[in-house]
C-alpha positions in Angstrom: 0.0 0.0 0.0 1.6 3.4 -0.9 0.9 5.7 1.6 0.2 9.4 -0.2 0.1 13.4 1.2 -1.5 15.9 -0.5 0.2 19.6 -0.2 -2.4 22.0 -1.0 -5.2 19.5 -2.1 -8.3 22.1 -1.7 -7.1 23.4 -5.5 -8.1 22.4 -8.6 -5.1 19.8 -9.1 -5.3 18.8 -6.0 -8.9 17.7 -6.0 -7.6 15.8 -9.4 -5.0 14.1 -7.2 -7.9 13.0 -5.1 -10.2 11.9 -7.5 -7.4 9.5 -9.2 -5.7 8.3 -6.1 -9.2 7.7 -3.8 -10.2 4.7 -7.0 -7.6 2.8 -6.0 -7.1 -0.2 -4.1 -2.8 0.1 -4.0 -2.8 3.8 -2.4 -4.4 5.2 1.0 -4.5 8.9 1.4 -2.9 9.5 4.8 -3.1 13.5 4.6 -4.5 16.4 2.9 -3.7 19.8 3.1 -4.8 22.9 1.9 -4.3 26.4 4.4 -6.9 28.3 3.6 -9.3 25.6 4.6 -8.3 23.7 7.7 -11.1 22.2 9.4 -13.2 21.9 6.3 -14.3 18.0 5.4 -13.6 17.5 1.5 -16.6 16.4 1.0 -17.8 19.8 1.6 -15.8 21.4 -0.9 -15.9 18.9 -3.3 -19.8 17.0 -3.0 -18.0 14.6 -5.8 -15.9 12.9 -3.2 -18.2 12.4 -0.2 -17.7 8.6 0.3 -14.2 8.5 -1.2 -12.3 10.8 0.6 -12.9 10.6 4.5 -10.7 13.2 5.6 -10.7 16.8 6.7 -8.1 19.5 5.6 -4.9 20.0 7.6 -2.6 23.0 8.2 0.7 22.3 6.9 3.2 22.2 9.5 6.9 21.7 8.5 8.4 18.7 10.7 4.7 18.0 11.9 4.0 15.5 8.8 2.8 12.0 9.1 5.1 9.8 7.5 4.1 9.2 4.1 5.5 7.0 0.7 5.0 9.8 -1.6 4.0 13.8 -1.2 2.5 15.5 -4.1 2.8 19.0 -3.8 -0.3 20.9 -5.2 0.5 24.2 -4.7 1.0 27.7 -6.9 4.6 28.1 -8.1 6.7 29.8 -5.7 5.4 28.0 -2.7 6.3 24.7 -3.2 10.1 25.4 -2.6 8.6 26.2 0.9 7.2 22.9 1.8 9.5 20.3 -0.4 12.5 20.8 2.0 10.6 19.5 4.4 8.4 17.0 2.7 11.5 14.9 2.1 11.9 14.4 5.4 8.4 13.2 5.9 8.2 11.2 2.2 10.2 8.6 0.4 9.5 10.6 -2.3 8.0 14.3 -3.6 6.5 15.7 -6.8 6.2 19.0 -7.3 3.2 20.2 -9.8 4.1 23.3 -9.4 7.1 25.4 -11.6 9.6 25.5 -8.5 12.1 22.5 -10.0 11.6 22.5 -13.6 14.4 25.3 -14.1 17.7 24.6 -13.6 18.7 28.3 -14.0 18.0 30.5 -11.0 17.9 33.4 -13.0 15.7 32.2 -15.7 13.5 31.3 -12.5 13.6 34.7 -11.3 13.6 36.9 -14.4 9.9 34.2 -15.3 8.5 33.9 -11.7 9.6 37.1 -10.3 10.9 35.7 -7.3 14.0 34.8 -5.8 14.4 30.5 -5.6 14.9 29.6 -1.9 15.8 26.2 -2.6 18.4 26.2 -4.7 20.5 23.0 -3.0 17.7 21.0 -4.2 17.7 22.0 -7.8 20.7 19.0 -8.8 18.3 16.4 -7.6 15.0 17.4 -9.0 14.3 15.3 -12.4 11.9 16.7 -14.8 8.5 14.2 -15.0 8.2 14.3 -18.6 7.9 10.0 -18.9 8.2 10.1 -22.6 11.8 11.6 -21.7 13.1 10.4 -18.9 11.5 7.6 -17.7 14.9 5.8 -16.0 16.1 8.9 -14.0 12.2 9.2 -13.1 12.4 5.5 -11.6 15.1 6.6 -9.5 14.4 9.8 -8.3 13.7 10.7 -4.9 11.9 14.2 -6.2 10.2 15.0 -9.2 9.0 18.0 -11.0 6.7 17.6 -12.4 5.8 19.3 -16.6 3.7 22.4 -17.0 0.3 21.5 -18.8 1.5 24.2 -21.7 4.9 22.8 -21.8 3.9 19.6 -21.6 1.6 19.6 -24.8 4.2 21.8 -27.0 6.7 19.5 -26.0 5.1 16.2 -27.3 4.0 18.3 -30.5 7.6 19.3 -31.1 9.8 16.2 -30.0 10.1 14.3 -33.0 9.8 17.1 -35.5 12.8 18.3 -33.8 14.3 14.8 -33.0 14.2 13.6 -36.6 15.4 17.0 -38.1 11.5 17.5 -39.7 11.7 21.1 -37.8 14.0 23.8 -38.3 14.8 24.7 -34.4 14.8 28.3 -34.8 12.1 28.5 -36.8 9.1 27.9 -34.1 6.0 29.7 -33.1 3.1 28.5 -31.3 -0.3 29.3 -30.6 -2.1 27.6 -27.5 -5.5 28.2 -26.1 -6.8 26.7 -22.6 -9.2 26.2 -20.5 -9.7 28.3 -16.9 -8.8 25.9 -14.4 -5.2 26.2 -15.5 -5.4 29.8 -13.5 -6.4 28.0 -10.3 -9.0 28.4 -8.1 -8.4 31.4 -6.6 -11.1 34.0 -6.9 -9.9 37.0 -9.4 -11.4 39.5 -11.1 -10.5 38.9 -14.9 -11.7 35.4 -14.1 -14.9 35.5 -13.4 -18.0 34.2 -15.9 -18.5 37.6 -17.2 -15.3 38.3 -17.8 -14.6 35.1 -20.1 -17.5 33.9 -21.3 -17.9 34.3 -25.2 -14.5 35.7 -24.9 -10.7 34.6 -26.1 -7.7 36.5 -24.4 -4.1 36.4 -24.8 -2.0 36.7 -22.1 1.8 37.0 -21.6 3.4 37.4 -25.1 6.8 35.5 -24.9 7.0 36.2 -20.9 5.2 33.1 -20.1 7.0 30.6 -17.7 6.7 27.9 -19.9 8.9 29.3 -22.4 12.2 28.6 -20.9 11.0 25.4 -19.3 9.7 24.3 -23.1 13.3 25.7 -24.8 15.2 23.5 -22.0 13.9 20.3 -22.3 13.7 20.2 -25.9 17.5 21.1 -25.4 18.1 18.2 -23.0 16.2 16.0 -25.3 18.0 16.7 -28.5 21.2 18.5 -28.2 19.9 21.6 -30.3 19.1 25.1 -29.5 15.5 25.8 -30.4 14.1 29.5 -30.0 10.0 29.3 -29.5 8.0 32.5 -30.0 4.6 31.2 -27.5 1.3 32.7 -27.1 -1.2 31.5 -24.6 -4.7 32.2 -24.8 -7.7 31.9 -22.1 -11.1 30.3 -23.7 -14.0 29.7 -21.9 -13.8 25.8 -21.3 -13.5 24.2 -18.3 -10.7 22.2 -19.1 -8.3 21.6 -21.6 -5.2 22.5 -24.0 -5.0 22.9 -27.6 -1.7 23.7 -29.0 -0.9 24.8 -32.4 3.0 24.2 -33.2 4.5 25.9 -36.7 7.9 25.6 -38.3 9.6 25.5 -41.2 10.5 22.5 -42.5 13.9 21.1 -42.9 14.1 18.6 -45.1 10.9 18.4 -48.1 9.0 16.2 -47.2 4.5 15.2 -46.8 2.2 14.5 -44.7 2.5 10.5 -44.6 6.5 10.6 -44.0 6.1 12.7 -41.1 3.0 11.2 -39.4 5.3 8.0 -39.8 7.6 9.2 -38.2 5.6 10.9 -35.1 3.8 7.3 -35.0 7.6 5.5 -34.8 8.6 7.9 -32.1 5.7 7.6 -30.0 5.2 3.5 -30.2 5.0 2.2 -27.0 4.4 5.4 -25.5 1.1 5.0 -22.8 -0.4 8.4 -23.2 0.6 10.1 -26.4 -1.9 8.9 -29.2 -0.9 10.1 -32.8 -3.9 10.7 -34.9 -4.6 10.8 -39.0 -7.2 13.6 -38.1 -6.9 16.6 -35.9 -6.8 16.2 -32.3 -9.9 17.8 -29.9 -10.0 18.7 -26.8 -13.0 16.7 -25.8 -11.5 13.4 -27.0 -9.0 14.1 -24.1 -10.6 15.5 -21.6 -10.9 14.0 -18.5 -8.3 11.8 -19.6 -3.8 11.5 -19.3 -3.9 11.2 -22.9 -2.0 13.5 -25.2 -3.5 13.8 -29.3 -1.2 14.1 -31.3 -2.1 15.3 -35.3 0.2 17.2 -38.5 -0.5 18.7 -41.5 2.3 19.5 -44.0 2.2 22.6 -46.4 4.2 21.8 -49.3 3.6 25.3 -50.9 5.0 27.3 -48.2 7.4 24.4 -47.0 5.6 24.4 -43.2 4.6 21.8 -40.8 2.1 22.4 -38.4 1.8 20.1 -35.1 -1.6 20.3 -33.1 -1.9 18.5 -29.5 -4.2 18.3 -26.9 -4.3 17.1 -23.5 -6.4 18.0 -20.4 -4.6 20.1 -18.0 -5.3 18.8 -15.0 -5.0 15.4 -16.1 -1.8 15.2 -18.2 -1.1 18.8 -17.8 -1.1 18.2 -13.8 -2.5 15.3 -11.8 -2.8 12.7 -14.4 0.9 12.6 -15.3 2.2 13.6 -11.8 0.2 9.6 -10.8 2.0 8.5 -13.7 5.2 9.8 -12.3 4.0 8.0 -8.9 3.5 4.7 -10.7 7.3 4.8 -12.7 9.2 6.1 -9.5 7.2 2.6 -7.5 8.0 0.2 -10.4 4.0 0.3 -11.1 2.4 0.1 -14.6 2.5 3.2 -16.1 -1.2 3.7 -16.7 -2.3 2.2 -13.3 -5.4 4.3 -12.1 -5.5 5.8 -15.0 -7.5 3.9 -18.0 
């Protein structure tokens, strides 16, 4: 039985984590916490769980931890490098959903997150939980951090067009809409229904965390240097990602070579799906699958890469459980087919 914490579970990836881990019979979730609701039952917050999860939020109290297997930590960036010191003293092992470990660089951290790290000796340990990566240094890592949900969707569009030299690597621009729970649940103005409904906003033009943490792990993966110009937009969904990945093409080439060669990468992979037709957001949703679809322009000598994934499944909760599964020597899509 794997004994679980969840940091900050009263969120909207935390209630994921909750959702996934209370179906199963290996796992037993000791501990929840979430600050700004201690005292609360979770059935009161979330009516969906009443008869799942029989537990009342916590205050988190560093050193004060029951002793778990694994600790996910469910919190905004910029607080998790608060708690995951301490977690590791309380859990075998930690992942982090939050942006905290995915950088490397602490001033790329600072100039993207506006904050100073504060846990910088913990940086050289931290393994980035993209599976389709780096599956073996995810089996034997003691803490994990896990993808962003935009990052993790451009990154599974781009990886073999850059991989196989299809993609010219400074050549990239990408276009991503998604849903509002990727905000969080934290009551803001420019959030509300009136605000988005019948509405599509950008946000962040080429500040937008993900674009380091994109750039450096398609640099870890492939040994180039790619430059990616991103755009996020909100839409008024629920859930959901739907990126739309250009670039020049490197070699000629059409359609059927290069969904060949996205199908050859991705065979074997659990969660990444290549399709003949373009990928939707509903055909993921709810799910830890990533769509995966291409269209070549032989006229203008362009390939354009469409994914989709839900964010709080593969883009949070869903592949932070898949991480859980790899670093226990589980099956990889245990809990979540």
């Amino acid at each position: 039985m794997i004994k679980a914490i969840i940091v900050g579970a009263s969120g909207y990836s935390g209630a994921e984590l909750m959702r996934l881990l209370s179906s199963r019979a290996d796992v037993s979730i000791e501990t929840v916490t979430a600050n700004t609701s201690v005292g609360q039952r979770v059935d009161e917050l979330y009516p969906a769980l009443a008869g799942r999860v029989d537990l009342k939020f916590e205050e988190y109290v560093p050193g004060k931890m029951k002793k778990a297997d694994v600790a996910f930590v469910a919190l905004p960036s910029g607080q998790g490098m608060d708690v995951v010191p301490s977690l590791l003293d309380a859990a075998e092992r930690v992942i982090d959903l939050g942006g905290d470990f995915r950088l490397k660089n602490t001033a790329e951290y600072s100039r993207y997150y506006g904050k100073e790290h504060t846990a910088k000796h913990l940086l050289p340990q931290a393994v980035y939980g993209l599976p389709e990566v780096n599956k073996e240094d995810i089996k034997k890592a003691r803490l994990v951090a896990n993808p962003g949900c935009y990052a993790t969707s451009v990154i599974l569009g781009l990886l073999p067009a850059l991989a196989k030299g299809l993609a010219k690597p400074g050549s990239i621009a990408v276009s991503a809409v998604s849903g509002i729970s990727g905000a969080g649940r934290t009551a803001k103005a420019d959030m509300n229904f009136t605000e988005l409904n019948e509405n599509v906003r950008a946000y962040k033009p080429g500040t937008h965390q993900h674009v380091p943490e994109i750039e450096g792990a398609l640099r870890a993966a492939t040994g180039l240097e790619p430059t990616v110009s991103f755009i996020p937009h909100l839409v008024p969904l629920t859930r959901g990602i739907h990126s739309t990945i250009h670039s020049a093409l490197a070699a000629k080439t059409d359609a059927a070579a290069a969904l060949k060669t996205y199908e050859e990468f991705y065979r074997g992979a659990a969660f990444v799906r290549v399709k003949k037709g373009m990928p939707q957001i509903q055909a993921v949703a709810r799910s830890n699958y990533c769509d995966v679809g291409l269209s070549v322009d032989e006229r203008t000598g362009h390939l354009t890469v469409m994914s989709a994934i839900d964010n709080l499944g593969k883009g949070a909760a869903g592949q932070a459980i898949q991480n859980m599964n790899i670093m226990f020597g589980l099956p990889e899509d245990a809990g979540l087919n």
